[in-house]
C-alpha positions in Angstrom: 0.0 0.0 0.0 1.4 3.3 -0.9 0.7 6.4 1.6 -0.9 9.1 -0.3 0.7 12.3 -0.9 -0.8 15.9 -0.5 -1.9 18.4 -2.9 0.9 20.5 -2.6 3.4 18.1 -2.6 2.0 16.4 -5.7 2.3 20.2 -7.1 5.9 19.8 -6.4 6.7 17.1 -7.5 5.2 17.8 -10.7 6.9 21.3 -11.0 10.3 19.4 -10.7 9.4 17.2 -13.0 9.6 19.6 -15.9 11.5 22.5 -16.7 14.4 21.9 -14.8 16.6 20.4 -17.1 18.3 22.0 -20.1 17.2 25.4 -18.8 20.8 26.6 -19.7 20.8 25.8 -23.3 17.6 26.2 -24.7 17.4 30.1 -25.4 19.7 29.9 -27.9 18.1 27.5 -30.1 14.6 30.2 -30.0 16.3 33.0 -30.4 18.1 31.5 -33.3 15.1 30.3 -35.1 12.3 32.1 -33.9 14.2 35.6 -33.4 12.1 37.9 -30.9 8.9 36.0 -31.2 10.0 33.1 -29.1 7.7 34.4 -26.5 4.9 32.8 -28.9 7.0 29.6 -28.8 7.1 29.9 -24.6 3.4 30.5 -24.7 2.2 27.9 -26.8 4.3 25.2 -25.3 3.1 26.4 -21.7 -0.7 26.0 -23.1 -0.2 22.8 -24.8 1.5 21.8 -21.7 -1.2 22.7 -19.5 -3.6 21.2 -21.6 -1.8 17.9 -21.9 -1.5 17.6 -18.0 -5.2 17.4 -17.9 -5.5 14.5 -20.3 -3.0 12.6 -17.8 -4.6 13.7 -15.1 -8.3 12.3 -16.9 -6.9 9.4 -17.9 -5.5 8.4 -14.0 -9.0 9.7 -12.6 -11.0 7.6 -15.1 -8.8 4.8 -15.0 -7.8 4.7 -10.9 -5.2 2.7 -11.3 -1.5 3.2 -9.4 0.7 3.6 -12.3 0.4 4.7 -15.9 1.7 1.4 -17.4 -1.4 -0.7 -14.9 -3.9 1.7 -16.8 -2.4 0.6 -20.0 -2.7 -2.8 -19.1 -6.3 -1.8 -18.5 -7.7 0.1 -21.7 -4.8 -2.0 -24.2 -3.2 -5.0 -22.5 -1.2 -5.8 -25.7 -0.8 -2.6 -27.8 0.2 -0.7 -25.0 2.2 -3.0 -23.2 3.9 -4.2 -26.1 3.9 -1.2 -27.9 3.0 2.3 -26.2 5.0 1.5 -23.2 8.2 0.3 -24.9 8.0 3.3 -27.3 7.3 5.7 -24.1 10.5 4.0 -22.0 12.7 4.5 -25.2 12.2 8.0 -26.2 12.3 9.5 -22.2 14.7 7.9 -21.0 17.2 9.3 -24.1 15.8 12.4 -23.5 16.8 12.2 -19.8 20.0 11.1 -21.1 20.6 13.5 -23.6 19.7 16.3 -21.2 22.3 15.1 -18.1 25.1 14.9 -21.2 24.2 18.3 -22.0 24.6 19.1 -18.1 27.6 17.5 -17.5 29.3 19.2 -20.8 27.9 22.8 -19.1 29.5 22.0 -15.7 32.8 20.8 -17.0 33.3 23.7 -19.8 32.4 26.6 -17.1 33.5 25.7 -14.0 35.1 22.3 -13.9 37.9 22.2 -17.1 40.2 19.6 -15.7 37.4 17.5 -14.3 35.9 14.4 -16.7 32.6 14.8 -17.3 31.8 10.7 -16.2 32.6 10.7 -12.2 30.4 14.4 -12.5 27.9 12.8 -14.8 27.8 9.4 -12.2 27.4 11.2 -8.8 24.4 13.4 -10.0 23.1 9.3 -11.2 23.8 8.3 -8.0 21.9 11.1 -5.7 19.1 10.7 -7.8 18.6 7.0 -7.0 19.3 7.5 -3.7 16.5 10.3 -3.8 14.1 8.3 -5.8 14.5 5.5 -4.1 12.9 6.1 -1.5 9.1 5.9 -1.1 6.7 7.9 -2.8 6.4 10.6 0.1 9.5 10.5 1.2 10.8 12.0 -2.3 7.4 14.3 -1.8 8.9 15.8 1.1 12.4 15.7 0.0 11.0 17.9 -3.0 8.4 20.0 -1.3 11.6 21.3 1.3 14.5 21.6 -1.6 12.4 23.1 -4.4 11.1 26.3 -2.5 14.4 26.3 -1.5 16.0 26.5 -5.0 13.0 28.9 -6.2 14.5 31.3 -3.8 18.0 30.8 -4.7 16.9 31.4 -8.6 15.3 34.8 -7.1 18.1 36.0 -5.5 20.1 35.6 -8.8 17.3 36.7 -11.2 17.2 40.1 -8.3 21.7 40.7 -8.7 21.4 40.2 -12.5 18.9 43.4 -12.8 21.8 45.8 -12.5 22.9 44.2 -16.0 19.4 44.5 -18.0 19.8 46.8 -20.8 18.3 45.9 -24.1 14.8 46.2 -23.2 13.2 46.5 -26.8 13.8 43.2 -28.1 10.7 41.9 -25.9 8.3 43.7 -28.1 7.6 40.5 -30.5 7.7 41.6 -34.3 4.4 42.5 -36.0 4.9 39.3 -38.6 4.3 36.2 -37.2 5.8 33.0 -39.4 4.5 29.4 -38.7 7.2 27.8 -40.0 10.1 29.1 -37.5 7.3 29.0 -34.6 6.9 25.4 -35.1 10.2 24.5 -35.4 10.9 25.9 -31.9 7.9 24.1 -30.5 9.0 20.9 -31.8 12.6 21.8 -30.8 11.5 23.2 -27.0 9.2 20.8 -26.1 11.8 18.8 -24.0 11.5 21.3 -21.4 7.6 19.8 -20.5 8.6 16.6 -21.4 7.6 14.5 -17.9 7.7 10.9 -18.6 4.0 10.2 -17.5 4.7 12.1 -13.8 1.5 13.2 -13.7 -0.4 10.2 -14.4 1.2 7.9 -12.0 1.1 10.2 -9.1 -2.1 11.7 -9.5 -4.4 8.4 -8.2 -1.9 8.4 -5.2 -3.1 11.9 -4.1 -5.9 12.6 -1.0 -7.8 15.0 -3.2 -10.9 16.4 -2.0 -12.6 17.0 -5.3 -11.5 15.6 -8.7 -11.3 19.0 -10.4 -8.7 20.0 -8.1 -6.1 17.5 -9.4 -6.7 19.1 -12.8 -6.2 22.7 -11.1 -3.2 21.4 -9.5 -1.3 19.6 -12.5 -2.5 23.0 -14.6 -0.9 25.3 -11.8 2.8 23.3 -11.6 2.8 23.2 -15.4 1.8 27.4 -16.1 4.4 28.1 -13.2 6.9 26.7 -14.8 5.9 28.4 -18.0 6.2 31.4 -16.0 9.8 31.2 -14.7 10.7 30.2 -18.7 9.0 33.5 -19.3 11.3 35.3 -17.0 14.7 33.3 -18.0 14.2 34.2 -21.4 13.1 38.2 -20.6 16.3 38.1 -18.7 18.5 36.3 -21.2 16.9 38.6 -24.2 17.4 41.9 -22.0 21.0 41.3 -20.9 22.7 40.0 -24.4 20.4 41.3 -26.6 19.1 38.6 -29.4 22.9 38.8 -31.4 24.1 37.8 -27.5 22.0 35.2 -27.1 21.9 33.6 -30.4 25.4 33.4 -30.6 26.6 32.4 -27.0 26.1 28.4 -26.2 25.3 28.7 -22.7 23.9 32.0 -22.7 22.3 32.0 -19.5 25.7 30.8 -17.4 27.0 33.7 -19.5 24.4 35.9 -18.1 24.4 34.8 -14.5 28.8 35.2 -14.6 28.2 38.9 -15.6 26.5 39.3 -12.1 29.6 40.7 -9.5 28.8 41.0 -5.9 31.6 42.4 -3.8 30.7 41.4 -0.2 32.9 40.3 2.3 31.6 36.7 2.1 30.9 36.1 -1.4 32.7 37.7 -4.1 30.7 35.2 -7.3 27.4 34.6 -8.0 29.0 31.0 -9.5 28.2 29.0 -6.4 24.7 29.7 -6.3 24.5 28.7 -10.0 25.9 25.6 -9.8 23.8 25.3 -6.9 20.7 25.9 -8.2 21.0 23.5 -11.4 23.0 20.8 -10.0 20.2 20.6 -7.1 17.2 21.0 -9.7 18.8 18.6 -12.3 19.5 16.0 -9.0 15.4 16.0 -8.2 14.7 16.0 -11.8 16.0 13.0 -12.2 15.2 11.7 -8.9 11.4 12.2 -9.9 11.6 10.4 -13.7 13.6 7.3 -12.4 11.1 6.9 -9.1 8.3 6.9 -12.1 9.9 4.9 -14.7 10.9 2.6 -12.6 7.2 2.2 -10.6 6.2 1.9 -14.1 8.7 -1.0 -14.7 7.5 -2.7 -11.9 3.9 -2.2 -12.5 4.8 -5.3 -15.6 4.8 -7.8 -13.3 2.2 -8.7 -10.4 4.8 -9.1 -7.4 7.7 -7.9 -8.3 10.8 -8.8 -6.0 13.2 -5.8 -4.5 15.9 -7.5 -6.3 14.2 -6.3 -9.6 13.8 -3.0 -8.2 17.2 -2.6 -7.6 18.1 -4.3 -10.9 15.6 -1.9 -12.8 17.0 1.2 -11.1 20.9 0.2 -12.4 20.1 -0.4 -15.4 18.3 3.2 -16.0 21.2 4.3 -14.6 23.5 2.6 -16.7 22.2 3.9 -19.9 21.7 7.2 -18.8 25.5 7.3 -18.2 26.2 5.1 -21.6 24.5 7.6 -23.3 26.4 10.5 -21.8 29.4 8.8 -22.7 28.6 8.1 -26.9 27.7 12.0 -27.2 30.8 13.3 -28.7 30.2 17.2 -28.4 28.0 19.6 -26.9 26.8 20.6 -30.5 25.7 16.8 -31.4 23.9 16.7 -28.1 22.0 19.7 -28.8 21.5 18.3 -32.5 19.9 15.6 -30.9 18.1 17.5 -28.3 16.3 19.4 -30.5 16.1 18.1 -33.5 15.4 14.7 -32.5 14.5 13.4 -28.9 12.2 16.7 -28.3 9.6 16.4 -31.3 9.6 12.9 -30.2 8.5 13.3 -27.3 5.9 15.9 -28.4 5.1 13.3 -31.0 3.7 10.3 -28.2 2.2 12.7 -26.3 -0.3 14.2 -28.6 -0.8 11.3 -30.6 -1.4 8.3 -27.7 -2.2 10.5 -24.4 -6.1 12.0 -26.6 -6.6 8.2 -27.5 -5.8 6.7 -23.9 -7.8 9.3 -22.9 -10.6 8.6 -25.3 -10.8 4.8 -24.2 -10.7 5.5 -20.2 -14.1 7.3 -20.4 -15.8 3.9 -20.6 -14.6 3.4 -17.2 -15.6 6.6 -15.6 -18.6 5.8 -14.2 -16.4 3.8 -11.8 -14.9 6.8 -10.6 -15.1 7.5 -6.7 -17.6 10.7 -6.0 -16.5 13.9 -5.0 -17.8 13.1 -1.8 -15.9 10.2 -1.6 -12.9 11.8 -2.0 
């Protein structure tokens, strides 16, 4: 039996679940193909984002099952176990992979030269097993107190980097919208809302008190995130101007190492940087490989600690295999965006409305709002 979780800890854990990864890279890639409309590109992947949260968080209510994979097995016991779900494990867990290469090639190129990116790559693995492998509301509290915690850190930094803002027209989007560019950064962006079914495997294990508020909840993590996107990319835009940011790889650590405080007990903003991300990237993970592997185990009927462990190593072991067959920081972001991001767009819209679709038969075996 697993002990439910609250509302606000769901919230959380959701929040981390998204976002959080690849935050240092991605501006670029709008800027550079979307120019000073990428704001439309942060806005529509917000929506969608929002929107897709809700069919997860349907398809969990209808279904009321623990995991994502058990409603599969309910509404297509062979398509999507032999099918959906392999196709789903494939495409997030390179994407998670992909994303901590990217992170380990940031770290090592600004602030740890000497330093090979697999021990860096392999203790951020490690933390987030030991995080996610705990129970379900152990990680919920281990995210509800570290989260606020990095939110305020990321203020402090977003409040020191305000002396540098300068280039304040480039926010105004141009008058001439072009579809072509605007989808290309959608397709391209979407990584950064790409969850790995969070959402529907936490939400049955949540004591809601009416169904509608899971879908206010899941809605509110996933337009907060837009939010602080929003503000990165202001700030990014403001501070380089779009040349800056299109042309810098990391434009945001670029931004954050023009920030000098003189104080007698900090003299670089650096530390809270590294801070921030390595703690955000840590619980990112921590979150996906507590799902994936809950939805691993949700295969079998009684599955055996041993195969929890054994699951758990081997999501580790390809995340780190795949950090290690990425040659370059530019082939990683080739694949990023060109690749494992419209992919995961691509399962999302085309299975979640049909899961969705056949759950409704099962609705009327939904618990009442009263019940609940």
């Amino acid at each position: 039996m697993v002990e439910p979780i609250s509302p606000g800890q769901y919230m959380w854990m959701v929040g981390i679940s998204v976002v959080a990864a690849g935050v240092y890279v991605w501006p670029q890639f709008v800027v550079q193909n979307a120019g000073t409309n990428g704001i439309y590109t942060l806005i529509t992947i917000t929506v969608l984002a929002m929107g897709l949260a809700a069919l997860e968080v349907g398809l969990a209510l209808n279904l009321q099952e623990p995991t994502f994979v058990s409603g599969l097995k309910k509404v297509l016991p062979i398509i999507g176990v032999g099918f959906i779900f392999p196709l789903w494990a494939v495409i997030h867990i390179a994407a998670d992979g992909v994303i901590l290469a990217l992170y380990g090639m940031m770290i090592r190129v600004n602030f740890y030269p000497n330093t090979p990116r697999l021990p860096m790559d392999t203790a951020i693995v490690v933390m987030a097993i030991w995080i996610g492998g705990r129970s379900l509301s152990a990680i919920a509290r281990s995210v509800q107190f570290w989260f606020p915690i990095i939110l305020v850190l990321l203020l402090i930094v977003m409040t020191f980097s305000v002396r540098n803002l300068e280039y304040w027209s480039p926010l105004i989007p141009s008058s001439h919208f072009l579809a072509l560019p605007w989808a290309k950064t959608v397709l391209g962006t979407w990584f950064l809302f790409s969850n790995a079914a969070v959402v529907a495997t936490l939400t049955p294990h949540v004591r809601w008190r009416r169904p509608r508020d899971a879908y206010v909840t899941a809605m509110a993590a996933m337009g907060g995130q837009g939010v602080i996107l929003l503000v990165l990319y202001a700030v990014g835009l403001v501070t380089l101007g779009p040349d800056g940011l299109s042309r810098i790889y990391w434009p945001l650590v670029y931004v954050f190492s023009l920030i000098s405080v003189q104080t007698f007990f900090l003299k670089s903003i650096g530390s809270f940087v590294i801070m921030v991300w390595t703690s955000t990237t840590v619980l990112y993970m921590a979150v996906h490989l507590f799902c994936f592997n809950w939805n691993v185990m949700s295969l079998g009927k009684n599955p055996l600690v041993l195969w929890r462990a054994v699951a758990f190593g081997a999501a580790a072991l390809i995340l780190l295999a795949i950090t290690q067959v990425i040659p370059s920081n530019v082939a990683a972001a080739v694949i990023l965006f060109n690749v494992v991001s419209p992919l995961t767009l691509a399962w999302r819209v085309l299975f979640l409305p049909i899961l969705w679709l056949l759950s409704l038969r099962y609705r009327t075996n939904r618990p009442s709002e009263e019940s609940l």
